[in-house]
C-alpha positions as CSV (number, residue, x, y, z in Angstrom):
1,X,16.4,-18.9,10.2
2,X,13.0,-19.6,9.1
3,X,9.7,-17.9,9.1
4,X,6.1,-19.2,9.1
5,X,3.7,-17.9,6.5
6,X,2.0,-15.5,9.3
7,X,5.8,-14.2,10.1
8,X,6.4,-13.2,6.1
9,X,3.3,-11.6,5.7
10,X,3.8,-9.8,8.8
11,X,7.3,-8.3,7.6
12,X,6.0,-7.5,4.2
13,X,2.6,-6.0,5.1
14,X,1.2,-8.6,2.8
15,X,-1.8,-11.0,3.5
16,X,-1.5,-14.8,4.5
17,X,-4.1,-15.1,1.0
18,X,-1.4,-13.4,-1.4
19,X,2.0,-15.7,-0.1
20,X,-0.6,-18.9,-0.6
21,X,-1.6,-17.3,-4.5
22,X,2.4,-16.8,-5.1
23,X,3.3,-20.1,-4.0
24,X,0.4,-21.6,-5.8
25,X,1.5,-19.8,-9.3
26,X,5.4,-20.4,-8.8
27,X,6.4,-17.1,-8.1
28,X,7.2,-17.3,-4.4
29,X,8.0,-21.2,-3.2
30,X,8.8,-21.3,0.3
31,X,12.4,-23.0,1.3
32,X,11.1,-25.5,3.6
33,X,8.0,-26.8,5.0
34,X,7.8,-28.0,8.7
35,X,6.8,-31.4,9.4
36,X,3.2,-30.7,9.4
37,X,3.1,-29.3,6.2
38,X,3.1,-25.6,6.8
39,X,5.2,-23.4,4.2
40,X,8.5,-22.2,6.2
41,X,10.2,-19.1,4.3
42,X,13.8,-18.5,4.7
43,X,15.7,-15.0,4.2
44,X,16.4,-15.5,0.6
45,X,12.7,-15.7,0.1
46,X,12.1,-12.8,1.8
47,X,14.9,-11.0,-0.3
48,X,12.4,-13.2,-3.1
49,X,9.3,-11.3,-1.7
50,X,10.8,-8.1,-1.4
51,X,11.4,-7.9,-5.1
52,X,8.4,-9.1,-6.0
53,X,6.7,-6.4,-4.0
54,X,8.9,-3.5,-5.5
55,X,7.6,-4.9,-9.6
56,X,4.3,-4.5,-7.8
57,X,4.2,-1.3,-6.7
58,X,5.3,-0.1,-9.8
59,X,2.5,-2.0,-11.8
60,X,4.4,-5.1,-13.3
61,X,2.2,-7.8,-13.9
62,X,3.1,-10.8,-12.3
63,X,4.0,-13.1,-15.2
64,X,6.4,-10.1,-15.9
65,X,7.6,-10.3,-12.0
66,X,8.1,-14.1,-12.8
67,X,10.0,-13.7,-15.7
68,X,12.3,-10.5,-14.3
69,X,13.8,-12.7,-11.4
70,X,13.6,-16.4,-12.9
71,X,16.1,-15.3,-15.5
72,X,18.7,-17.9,-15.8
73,X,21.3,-16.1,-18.1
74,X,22.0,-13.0,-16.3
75,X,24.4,-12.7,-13.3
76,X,23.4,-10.5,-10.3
77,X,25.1,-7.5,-11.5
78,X,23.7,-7.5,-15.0
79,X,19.7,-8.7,-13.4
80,X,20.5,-5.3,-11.7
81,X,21.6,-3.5,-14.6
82,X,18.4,-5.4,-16.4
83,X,16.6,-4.2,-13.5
84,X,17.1,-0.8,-13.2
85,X,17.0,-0.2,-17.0
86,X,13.2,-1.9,-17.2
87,X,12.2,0.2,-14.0
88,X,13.1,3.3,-15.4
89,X,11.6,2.8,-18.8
90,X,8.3,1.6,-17.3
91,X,8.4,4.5,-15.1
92,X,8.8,7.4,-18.0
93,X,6.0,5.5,-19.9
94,X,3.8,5.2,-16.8
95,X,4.4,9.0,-15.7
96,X,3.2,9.8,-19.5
97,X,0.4,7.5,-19.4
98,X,-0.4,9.2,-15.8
99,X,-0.4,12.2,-16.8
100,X,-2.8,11.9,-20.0
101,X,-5.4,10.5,-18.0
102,X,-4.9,13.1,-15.3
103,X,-5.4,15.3,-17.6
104,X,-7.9,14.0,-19.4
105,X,-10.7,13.5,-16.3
106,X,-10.4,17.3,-15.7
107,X,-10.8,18.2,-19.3
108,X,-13.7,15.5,-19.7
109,X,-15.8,18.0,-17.0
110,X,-14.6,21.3,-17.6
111,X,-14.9,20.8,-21.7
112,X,-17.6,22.6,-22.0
113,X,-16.1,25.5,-20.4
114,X,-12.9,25.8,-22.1
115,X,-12.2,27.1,-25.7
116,X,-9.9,25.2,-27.5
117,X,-6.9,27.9,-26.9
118,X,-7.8,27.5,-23.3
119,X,-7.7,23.8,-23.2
120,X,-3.8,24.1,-24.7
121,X,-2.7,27.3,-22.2
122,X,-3.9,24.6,-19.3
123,X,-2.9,21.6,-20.5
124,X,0.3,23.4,-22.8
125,X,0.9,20.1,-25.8
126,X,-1.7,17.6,-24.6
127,X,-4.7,16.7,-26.6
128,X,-7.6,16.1,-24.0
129,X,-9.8,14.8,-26.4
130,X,-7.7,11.7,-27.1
131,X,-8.3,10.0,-23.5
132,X,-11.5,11.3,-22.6
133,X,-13.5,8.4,-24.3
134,X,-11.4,6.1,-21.3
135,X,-12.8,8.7,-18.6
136,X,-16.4,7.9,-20.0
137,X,-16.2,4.0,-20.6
138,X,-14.5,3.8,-17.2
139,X,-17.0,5.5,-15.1
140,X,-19.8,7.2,-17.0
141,X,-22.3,4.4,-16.0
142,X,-21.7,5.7,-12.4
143,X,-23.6,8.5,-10.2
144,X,-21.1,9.5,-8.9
145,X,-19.5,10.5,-12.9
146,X,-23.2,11.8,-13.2
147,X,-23.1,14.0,-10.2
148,X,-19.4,15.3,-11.0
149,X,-21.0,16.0,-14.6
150,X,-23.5,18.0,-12.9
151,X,-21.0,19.8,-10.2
152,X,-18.2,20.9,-12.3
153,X,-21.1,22.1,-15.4
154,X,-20.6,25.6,-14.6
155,X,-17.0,25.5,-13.3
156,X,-14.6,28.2,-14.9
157,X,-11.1,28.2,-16.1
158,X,-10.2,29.8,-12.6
159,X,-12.4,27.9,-10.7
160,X,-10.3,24.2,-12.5
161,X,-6.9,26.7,-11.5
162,X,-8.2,27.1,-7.9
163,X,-9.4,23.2,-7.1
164,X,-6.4,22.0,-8.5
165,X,-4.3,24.5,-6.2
166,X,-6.0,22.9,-4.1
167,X,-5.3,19.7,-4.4
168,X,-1.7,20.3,-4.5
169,X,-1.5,21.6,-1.3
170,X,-3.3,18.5,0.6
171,X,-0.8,16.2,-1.8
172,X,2.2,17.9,-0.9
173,X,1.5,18.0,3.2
174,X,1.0,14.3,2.6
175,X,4.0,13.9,0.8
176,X,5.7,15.8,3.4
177,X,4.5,13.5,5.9
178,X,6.1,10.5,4.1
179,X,8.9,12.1,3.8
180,X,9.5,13.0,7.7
181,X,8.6,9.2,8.9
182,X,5.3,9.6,10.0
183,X,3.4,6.9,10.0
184,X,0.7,6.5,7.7
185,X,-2.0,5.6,10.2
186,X,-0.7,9.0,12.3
187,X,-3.8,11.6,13.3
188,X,-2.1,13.7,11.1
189,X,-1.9,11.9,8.2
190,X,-5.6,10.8,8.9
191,X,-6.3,13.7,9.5
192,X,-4.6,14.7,5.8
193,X,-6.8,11.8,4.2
194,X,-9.8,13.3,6.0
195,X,-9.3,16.6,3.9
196,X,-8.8,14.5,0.9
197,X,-12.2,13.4,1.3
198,X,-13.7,16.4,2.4
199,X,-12.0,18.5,-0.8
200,X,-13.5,15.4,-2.8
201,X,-16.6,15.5,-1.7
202,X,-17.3,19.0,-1.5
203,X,-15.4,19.6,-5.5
204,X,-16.7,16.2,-7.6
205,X,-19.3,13.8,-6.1
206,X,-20.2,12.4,-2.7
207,X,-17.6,10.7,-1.0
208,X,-18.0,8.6,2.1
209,X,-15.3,6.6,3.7
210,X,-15.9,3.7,1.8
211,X,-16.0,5.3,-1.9
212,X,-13.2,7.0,-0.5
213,X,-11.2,3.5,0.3
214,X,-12.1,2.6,-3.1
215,X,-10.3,5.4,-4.6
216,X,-7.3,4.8,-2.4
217,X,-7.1,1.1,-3.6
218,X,-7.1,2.5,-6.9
219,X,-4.6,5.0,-6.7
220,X,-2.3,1.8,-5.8
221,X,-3.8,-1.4,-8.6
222,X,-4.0,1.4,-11.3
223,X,-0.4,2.3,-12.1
224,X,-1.4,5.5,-13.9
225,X,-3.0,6.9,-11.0
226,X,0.6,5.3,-9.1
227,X,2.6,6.8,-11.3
228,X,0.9,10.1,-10.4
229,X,1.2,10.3,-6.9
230,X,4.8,9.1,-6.8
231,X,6.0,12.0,-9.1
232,X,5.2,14.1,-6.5
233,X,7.5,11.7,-3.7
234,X,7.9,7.6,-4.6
235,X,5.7,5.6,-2.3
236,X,3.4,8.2,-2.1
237,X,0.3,6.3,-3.8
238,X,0.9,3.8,-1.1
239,X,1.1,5.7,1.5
240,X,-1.8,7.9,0.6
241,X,-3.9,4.9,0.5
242,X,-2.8,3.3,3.9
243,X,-3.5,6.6,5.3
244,X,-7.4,6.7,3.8
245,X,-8.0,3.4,4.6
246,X,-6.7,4.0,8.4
247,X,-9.1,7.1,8.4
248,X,-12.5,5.2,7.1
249,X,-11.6,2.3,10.1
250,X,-11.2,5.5,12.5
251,X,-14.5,6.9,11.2
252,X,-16.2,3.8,11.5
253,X,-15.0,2.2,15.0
């Protein structure tokens, strides 16, 4: 069996653009091409593609991807081994890195608020002050950093406790979604996204549907924000954002 380039993407939930770039750079050569010219891909590229997409979710670059599954010296078992040992070390780094800047975005607004003893009985070991600069470079130049500024000025220890109570409940019926097989473009998990939205709107800075798809995307290319989500179930960041970006095409059709 063979597939056209239309067929791939279609299994993989991938665009027609993103099989042409992997084929371009070497990652992902189809088998065969027809006659005409057109790529054809055959089941062990799909098995190709499907690795590929599992690196990507997790954040590995795709020179790294490249390298990973071109490996010439390792056998199947040991690429596995290989595999599964890289995974788990990028993942415990990620989850560290995901949680510093978690962190440090809440402590960045409610700084002001908190003594030092109450930054540590929040945050227990972590040091907000060492990743707050990132919070700032990344998106101080931006009115919506400006109006979250502004908003969470006056917010209270209990008032950070209560928001991020809150937060955890709309991630964890989300998650819980996921988990039962509902699909991501469901009215309840719209609906879920919707309240995402809403909560955002109404706790940090104007949302609309499409800052709101923004964030989603970035929950998925940033593999901090990734690593976040998919503590709380893998796939999650994924499936969070699907679910967003299903709600802002409801909202605008």
């Amino acid at each position: 069996m063979s597939y056209s380039v239309g067929q791939a993407a279609g299994f993989a939930g991938v665009t027609v653009r993103t099989l042409h770039h992997y084929d371009e750079i070497g990652l992902l050569v189809p088998s065969e091409r027809s006659h005409a010219g057109h790529r054809r891909y055959s089941d062990a590229d799909l098995d190709r593609l499907q690795q590929i997409l599992f690196y990507r979710e997790l954040g590995f670059p795709l020179d790294e991807v490249a390298a990973l599954l071109d490996d010439p010296d390792a056998d199947p078992r040991a690429h596995l081994r290989r595999q599964h040992d890289l995974l788990t070390a990028r993942i415990e780094k990620l989850q560290r890195m995901a949680a510093a800047v978690e962190h440090a975005m809440e402590a960045r607004n409610m700084g002001i608020n908190l003594s030092p003893e109450e930054k540590f009985e929040v945050f227990g070991d972590f040091d907000p002050d060492d990743h707050a600069e990132e919070a700032r470079q990344r998106w101080g130049h931006t009115d919506a950093y400006r109006q979250s500024q502004e908003r969470t000025a006056s917010y209270t220890k209990e008032d950070w406790k209560r928001l991020t109570e809150g937060f955890d409940a709309i991630h964890r019926r989300m998650a819980d979604l996921m988990a039962s097989g509902t699909p991501a473009d469901s009215e309840a998990a719209m609906d879920t996204a919707e309240e995402h939205r809403r909560f955002m709107d109404g706790a940090y800075y104007s949302c609309g549907h499409e800052m709101h798809t923004c964030l989603g995307e970035m929950y998925v290319a940033d593999p901090r924000f990734t690593a976040t989500y998919d503590r709380i179930r893998p796939g999650l960041a994924v499936y969070l954002r699907d679910a967003i970006v299903a709600n802002a095409a409801r909202h605008s059709s």
